[in-house]
C-alpha positions as CSV (number, residue, x, y, z in Angstrom):
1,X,23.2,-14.8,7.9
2,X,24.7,-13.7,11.0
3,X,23.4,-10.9,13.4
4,X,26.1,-9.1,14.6
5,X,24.7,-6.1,17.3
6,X,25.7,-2.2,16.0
7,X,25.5,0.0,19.5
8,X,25.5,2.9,17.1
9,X,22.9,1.6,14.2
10,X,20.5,0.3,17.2
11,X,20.8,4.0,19.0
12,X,20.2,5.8,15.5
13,X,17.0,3.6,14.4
14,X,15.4,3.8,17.7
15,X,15.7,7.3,18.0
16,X,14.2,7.8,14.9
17,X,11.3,5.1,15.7
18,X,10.6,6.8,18.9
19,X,9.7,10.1,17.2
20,X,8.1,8.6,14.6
21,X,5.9,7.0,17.6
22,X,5.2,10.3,19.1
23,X,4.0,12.0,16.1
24,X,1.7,9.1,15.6
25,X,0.6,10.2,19.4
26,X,0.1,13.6,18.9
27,X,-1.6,12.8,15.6
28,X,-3.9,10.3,17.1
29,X,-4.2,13.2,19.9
30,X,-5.3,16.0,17.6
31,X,-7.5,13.6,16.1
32,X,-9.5,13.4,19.1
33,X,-9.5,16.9,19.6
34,X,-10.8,17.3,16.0
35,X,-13.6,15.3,16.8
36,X,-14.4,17.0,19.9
37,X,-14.0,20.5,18.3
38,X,-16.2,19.2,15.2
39,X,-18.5,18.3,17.7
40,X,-19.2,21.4,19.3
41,X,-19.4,23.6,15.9
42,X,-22.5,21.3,14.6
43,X,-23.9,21.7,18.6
44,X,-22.8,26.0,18.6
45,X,-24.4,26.3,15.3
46,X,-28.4,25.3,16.0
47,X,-28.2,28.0,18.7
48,X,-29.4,31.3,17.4
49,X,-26.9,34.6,17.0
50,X,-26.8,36.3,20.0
51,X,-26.1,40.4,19.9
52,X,-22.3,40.7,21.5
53,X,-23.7,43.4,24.4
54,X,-25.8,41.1,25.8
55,X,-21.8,38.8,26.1
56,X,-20.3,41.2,27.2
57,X,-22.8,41.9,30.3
58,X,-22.7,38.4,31.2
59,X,-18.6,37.8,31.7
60,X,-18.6,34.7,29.7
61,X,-16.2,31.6,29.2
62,X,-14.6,33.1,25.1
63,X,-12.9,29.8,24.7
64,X,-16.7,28.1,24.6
65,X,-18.2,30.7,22.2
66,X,-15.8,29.1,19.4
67,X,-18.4,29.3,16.3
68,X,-20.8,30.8,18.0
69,X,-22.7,33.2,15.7
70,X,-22.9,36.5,17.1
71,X,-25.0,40.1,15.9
72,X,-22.3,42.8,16.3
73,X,-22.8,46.8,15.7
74,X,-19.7,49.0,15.8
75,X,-17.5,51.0,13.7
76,X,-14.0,50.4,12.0
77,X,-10.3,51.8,12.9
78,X,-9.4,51.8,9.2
79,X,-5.8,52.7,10.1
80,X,-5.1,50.4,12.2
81,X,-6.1,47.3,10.1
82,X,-4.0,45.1,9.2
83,X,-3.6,41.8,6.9
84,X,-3.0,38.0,7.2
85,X,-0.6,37.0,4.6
86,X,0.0,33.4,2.5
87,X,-3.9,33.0,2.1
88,X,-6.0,31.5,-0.6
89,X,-9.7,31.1,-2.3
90,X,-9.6,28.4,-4.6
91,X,-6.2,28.4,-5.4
92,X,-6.1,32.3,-5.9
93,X,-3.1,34.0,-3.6
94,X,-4.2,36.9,-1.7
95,X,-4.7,37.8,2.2
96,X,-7.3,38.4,4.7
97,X,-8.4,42.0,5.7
98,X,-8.1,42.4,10.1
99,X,-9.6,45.5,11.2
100,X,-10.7,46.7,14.8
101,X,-13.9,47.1,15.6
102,X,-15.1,49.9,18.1
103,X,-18.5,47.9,19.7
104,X,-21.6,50.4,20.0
105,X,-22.4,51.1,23.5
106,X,-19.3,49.7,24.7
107,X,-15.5,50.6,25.5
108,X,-14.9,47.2,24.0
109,X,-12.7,46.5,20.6
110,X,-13.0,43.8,18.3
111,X,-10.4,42.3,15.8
112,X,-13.0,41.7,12.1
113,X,-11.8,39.5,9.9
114,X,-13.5,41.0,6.7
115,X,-12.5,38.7,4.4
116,X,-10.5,37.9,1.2
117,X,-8.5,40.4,-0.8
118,X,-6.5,39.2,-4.2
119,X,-2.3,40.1,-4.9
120,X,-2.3,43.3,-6.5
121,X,-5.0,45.0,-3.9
122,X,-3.4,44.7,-0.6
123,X,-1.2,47.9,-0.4
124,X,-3.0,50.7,1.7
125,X,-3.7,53.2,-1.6
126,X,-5.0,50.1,-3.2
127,X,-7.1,48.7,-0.4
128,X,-8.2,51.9,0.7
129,X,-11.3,51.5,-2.0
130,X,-12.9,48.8,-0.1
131,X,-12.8,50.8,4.1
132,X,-16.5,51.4,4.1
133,X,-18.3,52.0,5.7
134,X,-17.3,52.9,8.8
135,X,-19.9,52.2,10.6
136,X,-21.5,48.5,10.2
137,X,-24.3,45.9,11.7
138,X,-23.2,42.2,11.2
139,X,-23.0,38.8,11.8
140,X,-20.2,37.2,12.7
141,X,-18.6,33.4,13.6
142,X,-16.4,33.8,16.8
143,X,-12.8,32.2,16.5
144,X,-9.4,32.1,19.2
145,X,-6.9,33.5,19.2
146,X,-4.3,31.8,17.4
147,X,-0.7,31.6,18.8
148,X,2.3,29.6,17.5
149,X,2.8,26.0,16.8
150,X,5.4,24.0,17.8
151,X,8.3,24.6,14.9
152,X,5.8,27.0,12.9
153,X,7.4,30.5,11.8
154,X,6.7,33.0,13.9
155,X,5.4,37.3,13.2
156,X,7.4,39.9,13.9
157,X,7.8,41.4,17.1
158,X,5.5,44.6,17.6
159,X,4.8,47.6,19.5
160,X,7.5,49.1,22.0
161,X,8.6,52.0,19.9
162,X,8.9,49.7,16.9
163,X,7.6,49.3,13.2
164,X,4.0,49.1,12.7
165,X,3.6,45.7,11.6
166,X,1.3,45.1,8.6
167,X,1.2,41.8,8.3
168,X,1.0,38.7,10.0
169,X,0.7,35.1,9.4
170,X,-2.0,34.6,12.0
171,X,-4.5,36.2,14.2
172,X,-2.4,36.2,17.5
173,X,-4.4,38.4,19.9
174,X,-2.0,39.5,22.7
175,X,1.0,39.8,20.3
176,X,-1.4,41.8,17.8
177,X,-2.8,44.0,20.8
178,X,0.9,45.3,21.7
179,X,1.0,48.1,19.0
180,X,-2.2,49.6,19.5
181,X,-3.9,52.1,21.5
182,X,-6.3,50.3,23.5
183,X,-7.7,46.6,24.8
184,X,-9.4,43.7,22.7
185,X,-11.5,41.4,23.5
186,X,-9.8,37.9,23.6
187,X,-11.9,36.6,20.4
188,X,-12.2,37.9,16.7
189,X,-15.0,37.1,14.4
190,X,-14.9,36.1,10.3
191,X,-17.9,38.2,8.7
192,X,-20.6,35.8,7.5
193,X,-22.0,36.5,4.2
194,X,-25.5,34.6,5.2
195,X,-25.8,33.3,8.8
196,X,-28.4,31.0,7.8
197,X,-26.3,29.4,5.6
198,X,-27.5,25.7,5.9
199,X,-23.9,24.7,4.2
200,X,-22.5,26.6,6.6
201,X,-20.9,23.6,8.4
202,X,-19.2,22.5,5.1
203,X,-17.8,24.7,4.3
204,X,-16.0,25.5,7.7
205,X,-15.0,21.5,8.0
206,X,-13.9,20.0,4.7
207,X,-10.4,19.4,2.6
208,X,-8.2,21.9,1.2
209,X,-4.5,23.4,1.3
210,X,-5.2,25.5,4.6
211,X,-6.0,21.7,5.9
212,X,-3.1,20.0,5.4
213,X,-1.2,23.2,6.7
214,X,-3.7,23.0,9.9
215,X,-2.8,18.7,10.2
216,X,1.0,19.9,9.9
217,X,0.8,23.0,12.2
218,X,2.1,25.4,9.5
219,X,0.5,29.0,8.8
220,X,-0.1,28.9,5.1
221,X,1.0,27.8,1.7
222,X,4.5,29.6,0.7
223,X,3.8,30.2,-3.1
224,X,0.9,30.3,-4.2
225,X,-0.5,31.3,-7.9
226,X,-1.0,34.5,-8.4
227,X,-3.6,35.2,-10.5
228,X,-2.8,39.0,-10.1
229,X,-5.9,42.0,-11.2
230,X,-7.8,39.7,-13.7
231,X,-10.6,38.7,-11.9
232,X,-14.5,40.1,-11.8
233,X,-14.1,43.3,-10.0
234,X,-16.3,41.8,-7.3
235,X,-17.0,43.7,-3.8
236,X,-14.2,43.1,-2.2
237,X,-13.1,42.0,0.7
238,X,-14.9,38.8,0.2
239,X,-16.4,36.9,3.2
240,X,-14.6,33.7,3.8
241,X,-14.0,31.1,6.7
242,X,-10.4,29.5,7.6
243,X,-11.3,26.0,6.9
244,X,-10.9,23.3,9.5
245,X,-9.9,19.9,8.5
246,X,-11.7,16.6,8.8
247,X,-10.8,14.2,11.9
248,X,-10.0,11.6,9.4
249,X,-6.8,13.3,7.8
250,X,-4.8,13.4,11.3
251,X,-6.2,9.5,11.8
252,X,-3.7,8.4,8.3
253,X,-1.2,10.0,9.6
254,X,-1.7,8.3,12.8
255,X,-0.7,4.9,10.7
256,X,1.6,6.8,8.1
257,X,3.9,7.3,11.1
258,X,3.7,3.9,13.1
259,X,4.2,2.7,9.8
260,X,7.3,4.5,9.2
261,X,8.5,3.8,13.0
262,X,8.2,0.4,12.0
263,X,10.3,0.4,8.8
264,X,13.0,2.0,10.5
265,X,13.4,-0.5,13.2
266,X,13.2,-3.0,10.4
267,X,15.9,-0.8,8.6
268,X,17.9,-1.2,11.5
269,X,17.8,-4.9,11.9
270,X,18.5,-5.8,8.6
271,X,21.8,-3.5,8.9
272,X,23.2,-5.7,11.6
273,X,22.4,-8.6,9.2
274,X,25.9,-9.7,7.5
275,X,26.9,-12.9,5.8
276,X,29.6,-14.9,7.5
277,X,32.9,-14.6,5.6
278,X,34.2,-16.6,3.0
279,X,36.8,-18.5,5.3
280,X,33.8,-18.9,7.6
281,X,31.8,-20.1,4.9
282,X,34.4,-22.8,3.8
283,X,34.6,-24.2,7.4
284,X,31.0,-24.5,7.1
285,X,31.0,-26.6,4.1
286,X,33.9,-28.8,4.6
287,X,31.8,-29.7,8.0
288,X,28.3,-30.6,6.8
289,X,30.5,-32.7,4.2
290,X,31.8,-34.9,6.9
């Protein structure tokens, strides 16, 4: 065998290795940050709920107050909710409710997610059955705002004179805030069924379909199985928590792509590998006869 050096094969493989090599980078990076992030939702969630007007007298650093459990009393802009689209509860299709909040003794707004609604009841008529009431007490877990990922699809544009938008793929604050009427406050909260909940923690941090589209920077699964009106007609929405995956699923792709970077630089070796030719080959014998 005879190595014979391809300009263009050695270009091609090593472009492909080097970006093989950086996703391994930023999965070894996001890793981290997983484990960072995990480690501040088991530290924010010993502390005790704390009622949202006693935040908002204090100015205080939002980005910190991720899963922090809050009290909240206000009432709901019905019309101006809207939905997050391509969500799931146990492999049931559906969406998540949004809906501004108007805080008690405050001038302050506040984007709710109220949880999970099924295909079939997310037109306005239909989810019109499940606004009330207006005027609630709760507990919620504070999350960011979420804006896009690199190569993710991105919502619509809103406000300036056009379309009311009705729904969106993720809770983007500022981009959400353009087509209404007045300010919100930089952070949005899930409702929380039971606050106590001492599973809590699992079942924010565990497994599932919205994981591997959180590892891969998508939004959402695409098609999802509908499972239509045939449910329990439980009291919807239902409470529910965008799940955050494990710190171990962005550590195998960590190897999955050095591995891969790997294999193509072997790819491209063995492509510049050819056997001599047969005259070649001739020589070759005739001399190790002699």
């Amino acid at each position: 065998m005879q190595f014979r050096f391809s300009l263009k094969v050695t270009l091609i493989c090593s472009l492909l290795a080097g970006g093989m090599v950086c996703a391994s980078i930023w999965q070894w990076a996001r890793h981290l940050q997983k484990q960072d992030l995990i480690q501040h939702l088991h530290e924010t969630l010993t502390l005790d709920p704390i009622p949202l007007t006693n935040l908002l007298s204090e100015d205080p650093n939002w980005e910190r107050l991720t899963f922090r459990r809050i009290k909240v009393s206000g009432t709901y802009d019905f019309e101006r909710e809207v939905l997050l689209r391509n969500r799931n509860v146990e492999g049931r299709a559906g969406v998540h409710v949004i809906t501004p909040l108007k805080v008690d003794n405050s001038s302050s707004y506040l984007l709710v997610d109220r949880g999970f609604l099924p295909l079939g009841r997310e037109g306005r008529e239909k989810r019109s059955l499940y606004q009330k009431p207006h005027h609630v007490e709760l507990f919620g877990l504070v999350k960011n705002s979420m804006s896009p990922k690199f190569m993710a699809p991105k919502d619509p544009p809103a406000g300036g004179g056009r379309p009311w938008v009705d729904q969106w793929l993720r809770v983007n604050i500022p981009h959400m805030r353009e087509q209404l009427p007045y300010d919100l406050l930089p952070v949005y909260i899930e409702v929380m069924e039971d606050p106590n909940d001492p599973l809590l923690a699992s079942k924010i941090v565990r497994e599932g379909s919205a994981g591997r589209n959180d590892v891969l920077m998508l939004t959402g699964q695409k098609n999802v199985e509908n499972f239509g009106m045939d449910s329990p007609d439980v009291q919807y929405p239902i409470p529910t928590y965008d799940i955050t995956p494990p710190p171990d699923i962005h550590l195998g792709y960590v190897y999955e792509w050095a591995f891969m970077a790997l294999l193509t630089l072997a790819i491209g070796i063995i492509m510049q590998l050819k056997r001599p030719k047969l005259n070649d080959q001739a020589l070759f014998v005739e001399e190790s006869k002699r």
